[in-house]
N, C-alpha and C positions, 0 to 999 in steps of 0.2 A: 158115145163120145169117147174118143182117145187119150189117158191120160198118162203123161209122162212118170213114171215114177220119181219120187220125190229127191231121190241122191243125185240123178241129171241135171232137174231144175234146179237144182241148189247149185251144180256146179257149172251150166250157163249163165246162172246171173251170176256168180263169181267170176265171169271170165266175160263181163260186160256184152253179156251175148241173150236176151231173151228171146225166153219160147211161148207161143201159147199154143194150146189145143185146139187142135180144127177136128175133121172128120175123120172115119178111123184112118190111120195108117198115114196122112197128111200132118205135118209139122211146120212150122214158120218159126225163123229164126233172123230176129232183127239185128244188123249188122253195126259197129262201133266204131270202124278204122278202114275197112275196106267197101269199095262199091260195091251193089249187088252184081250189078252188073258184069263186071270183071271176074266177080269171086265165083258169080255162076258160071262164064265160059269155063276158067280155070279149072274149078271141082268138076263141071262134066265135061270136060274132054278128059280126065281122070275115072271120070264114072264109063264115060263110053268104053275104052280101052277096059276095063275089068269087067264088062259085061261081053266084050269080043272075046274075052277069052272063057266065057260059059258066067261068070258069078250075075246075080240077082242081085245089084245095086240099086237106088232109088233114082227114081229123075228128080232135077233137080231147077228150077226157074225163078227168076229173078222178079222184083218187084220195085223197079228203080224210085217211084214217089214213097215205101216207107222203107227204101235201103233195106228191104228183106229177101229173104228164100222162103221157097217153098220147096218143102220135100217130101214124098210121097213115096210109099214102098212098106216093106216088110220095117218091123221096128227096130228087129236088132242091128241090122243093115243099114237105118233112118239113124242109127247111135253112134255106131262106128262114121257115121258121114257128119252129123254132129260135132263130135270130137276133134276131126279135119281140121273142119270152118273153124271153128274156136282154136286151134294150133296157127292160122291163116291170121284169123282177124286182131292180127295186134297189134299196138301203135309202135312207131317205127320211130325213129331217133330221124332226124330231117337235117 
């Protein structure tokens, strides 16, 4: 089983963003402010584009009935895409 190191998770649910552990290398990350939907196009045509140019980013898929992602990849790469979404997912003055 995959386990986030505990300074991550502290700082997703700080930043109204839960994660829990899937299978190795798989993460989910329940969204606060944004669609999954939308937040998945957005991050992977940003993922697409950094793997056209050679990097090893994670794919990244939407879960519209619990507003989640699903991320899958190397971990360090799975942290840095993390940190994105949680820069993305923040309420917005209306």
């Amino acid at each position: 089983m995959h386990l986030l190191p505990s300074v991550l998770l502290a700082a997703c649910l700080a930043t109204a963003c839960a994660t829990t552990p899937q299978d190795p290398g798989t993460i989910v990350i329940y969204l606060q402010h944004t669609k999954a939907d939308t937040m998945a196009e957005t991050v992977g045509q940003f993922l697409a584009e950094a793997r056209a140019d050679g990097a090893s980013y994670p794919t990244i898929h939407a879960h519209a009935d619990s507003n989640s992602l699903m991320l899958e990849g190397d971990q360090d790469n799975v942290q840095k895409v993390i940190k994105l979404i949680q820069n993305l997912d923040v309420e917005r003055q209306k």
